[in-house]
C-alpha positions, 0 to 999 in steps of 0.5 A: 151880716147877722142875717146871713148867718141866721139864714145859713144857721137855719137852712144848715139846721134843717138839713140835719132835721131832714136826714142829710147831715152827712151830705155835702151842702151845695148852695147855687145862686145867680149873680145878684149882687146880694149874692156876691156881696163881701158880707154874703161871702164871708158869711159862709167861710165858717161853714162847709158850703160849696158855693155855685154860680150861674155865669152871668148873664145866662138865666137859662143856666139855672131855670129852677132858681130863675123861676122859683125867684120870679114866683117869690117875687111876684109873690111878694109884690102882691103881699106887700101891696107894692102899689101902695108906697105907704107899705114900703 
């Protein structure tokens, strides 16, 4: 869990630098199971996050994410050299 709250306290931490301190924070995600995870979730109860989510079996109801998350992935794939199971 002290990943999630590294992550939160890093994104929260960036919107400050940016100007947007005052503005709402709204985070949308898909379905995944990271992200309805208990630990995920309860990573947020500290901080004033507004949780979105996409309804479950519609990616067009959040293109920007879906692609966003297939570039991150294909990006990762030939990052890490996925073919080569030494590398996992």
């Amino acid at each position: 869990m002290s990943n999630h709250r590294n992550a939160l306290n890093n994104m929260l931490q960036n919107k400050v630098k940016r100007g947007y301190k005052s503005q709402e924070t709204i985070f949308h995600s898909d379905q995944g199971t990271i992200y309805s995870s208990l630990a995920f979730n309860n990573a947020h109860k500290d901080y004033n996050i507004i949780r979105s989510m996409s309804r479950i079996g519609i990616p067009t109801g959040n293109p920007i994410i879906e692609s966003k998350n297939g570039w991150f992935m294909k990006e990762m794939y030939i990052d890490f050299n996925q073919e080569d199971f030494r590398n996992c």
